[in-house]
Each structure stands twice: as structure tokens, then as C-alpha cells.
N, C-alpha and C positions, 0 to 999 in steps of 0.2 A: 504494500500500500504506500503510494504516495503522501509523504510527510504533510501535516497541514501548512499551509503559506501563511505569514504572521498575522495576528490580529482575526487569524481563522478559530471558530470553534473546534477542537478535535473529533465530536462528533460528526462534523459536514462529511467529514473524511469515510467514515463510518456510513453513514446514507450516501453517498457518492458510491461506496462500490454496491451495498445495497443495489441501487438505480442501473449499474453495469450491469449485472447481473439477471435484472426483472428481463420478463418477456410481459409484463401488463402492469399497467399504474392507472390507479385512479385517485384522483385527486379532488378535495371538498374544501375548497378554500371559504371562510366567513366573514374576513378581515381583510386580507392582503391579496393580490392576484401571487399565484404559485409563482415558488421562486425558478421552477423551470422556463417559465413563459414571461418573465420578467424582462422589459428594457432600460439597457444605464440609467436613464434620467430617471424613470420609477423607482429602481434598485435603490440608488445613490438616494432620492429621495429619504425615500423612508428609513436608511440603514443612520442617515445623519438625524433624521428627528428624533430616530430610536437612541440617540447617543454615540454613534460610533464617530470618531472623527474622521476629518477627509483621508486620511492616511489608512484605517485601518477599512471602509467603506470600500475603498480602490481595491484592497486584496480580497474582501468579501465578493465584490463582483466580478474577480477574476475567476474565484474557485464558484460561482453560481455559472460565469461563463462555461468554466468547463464541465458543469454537470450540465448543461444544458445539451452538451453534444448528445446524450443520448438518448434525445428526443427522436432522431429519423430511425434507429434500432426497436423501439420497443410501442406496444399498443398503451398509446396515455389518452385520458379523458380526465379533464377539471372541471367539474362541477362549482361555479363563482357566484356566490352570492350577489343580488343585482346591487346591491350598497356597494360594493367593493366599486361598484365599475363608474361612481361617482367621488369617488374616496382621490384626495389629488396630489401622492406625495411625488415632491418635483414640482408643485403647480400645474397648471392648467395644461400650460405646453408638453410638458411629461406625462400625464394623463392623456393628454388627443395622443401623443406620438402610441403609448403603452395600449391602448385602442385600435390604433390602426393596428400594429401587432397582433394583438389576440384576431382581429379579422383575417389577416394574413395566413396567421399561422392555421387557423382554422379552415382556410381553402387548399391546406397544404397535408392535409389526410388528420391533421393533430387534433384531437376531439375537446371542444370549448363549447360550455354548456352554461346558459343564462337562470341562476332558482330566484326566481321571483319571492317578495313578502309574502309569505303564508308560513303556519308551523311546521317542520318536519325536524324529525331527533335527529337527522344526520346534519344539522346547523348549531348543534350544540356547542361547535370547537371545528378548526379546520381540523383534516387527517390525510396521510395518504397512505392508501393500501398498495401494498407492492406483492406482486405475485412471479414466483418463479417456475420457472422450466420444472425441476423435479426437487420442489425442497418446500415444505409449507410459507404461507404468508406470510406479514410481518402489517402493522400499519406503525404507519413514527406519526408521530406528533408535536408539536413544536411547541413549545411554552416561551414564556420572556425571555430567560436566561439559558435554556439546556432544553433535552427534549428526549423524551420515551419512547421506547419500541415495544409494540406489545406481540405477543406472539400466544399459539397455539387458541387454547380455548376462548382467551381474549379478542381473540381479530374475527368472530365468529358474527358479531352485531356489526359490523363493518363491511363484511361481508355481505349481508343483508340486505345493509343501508346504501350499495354503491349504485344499484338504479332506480334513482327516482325519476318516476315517471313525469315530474310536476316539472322536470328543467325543459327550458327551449335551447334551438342551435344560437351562437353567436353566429356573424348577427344575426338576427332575429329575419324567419324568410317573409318576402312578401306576400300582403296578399294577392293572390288573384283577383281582378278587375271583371 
């Protein structure tokens, strides 16, 4: 495993090969748009409101750069709460650019899914469930400072929870005339 880059959590390192490894991720973001579909200005955004300084921010979204590469490898779908997609870290202009993104990337086979306000238990907390080729699940989950992997009879309500029928495609199709 590749050493964390400074001002990296050791855990990233830790969900990074996780993420190598999957052949399916599903992702339930509540708060933030996923740090795999994340762009600089969003990224940088919110890593500096969270406290990180510009120094350690930079090497944060180097090691999210490179987890990002294996997005064309593996089947993902995020499931984004519609708040998130008004949420504007970076300002305005990093939120349109982080936008066009999520459209982008979604005409590009990557699965970005819109959950409108209504109740559903899988908005309790973002998670991502990760599934592998021959080894059971895992879902991580992210808290302020560190983050949990839960495993075995745990990732079972997760499993459950990964298709809600209530999400639309980003962006949202038109309708028929």
C-alpha cells in the first residue's frame, strides 16, 4: 500500500484500496456530493471550511484525485440528496462548475441519482457500500474526524437500503411535450 501523502488521513489509504479492489459501489451521500465525483473548487471548498489549510487541502485532493481513477473500472451509483446539490462550498462558481460535473459524469455510464425531501432511513448519514468480486461487503462511513467500516452482519441494512426507488436520474429527464 501506498504511504498516505501529508496532511492525509491514514484511513483514505485504507478505503482507497478498498475502492481498487470493488467491482460495485454504491454511494448515499446526505451532506456533501461523494468525494469520488468531487471537483477542485468543491473539494478545496469545503476541505478549507472544514478547517484544513490551503497546504494540507492540496494533498487531500490529490489522494481524492487518485481515488477517483477508479471510477471507469468499477459499477458506482450515488445516490445525492437534493440539498447537497444546493449546498455551495467554493461559492456559486464551484457549485455550477461541480454540476456540470455530476451531469457529465453521468452521461458517461457513472450512475448519479437525485433523492428528493421525503423520509427514507437510508438518509440517516451518508455511507458507501462497497462490494467485491469474491470476499463479502464492507460499507465505510465517514464521521468528522475518522471513519468506520462495518462488515459482515452489519452491512446487511445497507444492503437493503441501496435501491430506493424514490431517486431520479441527474439530470432530471425531460418531459415529453
Amino acid at each position: 500500500m501506498v504511504p498516505p501523502l501529508p496532511g492525509v488521513q491514514a484511513d483514505v489509504g485504507t478505503l482507497a484500496a478498498y475502492e481498487s479492489t470493488a467491482n460495485v459501489m454504491t454511494n448515499w451521500a446526505t451532506a456533501l456530493v461523494p468525494g469520488l465525483l468531487q471537483t477542485y473548487a468543491y473539494a478545496i471548498g469545503f476541505m478549507t471550511a472544514d478547517g484544513a489549510s490551503a497546504e494540507d487541502a492540496e494533498m487531500r485532493w490529490i489522494a481524492r484525485l487518485r481515488r477517483q481513477q477508479v471510477l471507469p473500472k468499477v459499477d458506482y451509483t450515488a445516490f445525492i440528496h437534493e440539498a447537497v446539490l444546493h449546498t455551495a462550498f467554493g461559492g456559486r462558481a464551484a457549485l455550477a462548475e461541480q454540476l456540470s460535473h455530476l451531469h457529465d459524469v453521468g452521461t458517461r455510464g457513472i450512475g448519479v441519482r437525485v433523492v428528493r425531501h421525503q423520509p427514507h432511513a437510508a438518509l440517516m448519514h451518508s455511507w458507501l457500500l462497497i462490494e467485491f468480486p469474491s470476499s463479502p461487503p464492507i460499507v465505510h462511513v465517514e464521521l468528522q474526524r475518522s471513519t468506520v467500516d462495518l462488515h459482515d452482519e452489519e452491512t446487511e441494512a445497507y444492503l437493503r437500503l441501496r435501491g430506493c426507488s424514490t431517486a431520479s436520474p441527474f439530470p432530471p429527464r425531460k418531459a415529453a411535450v
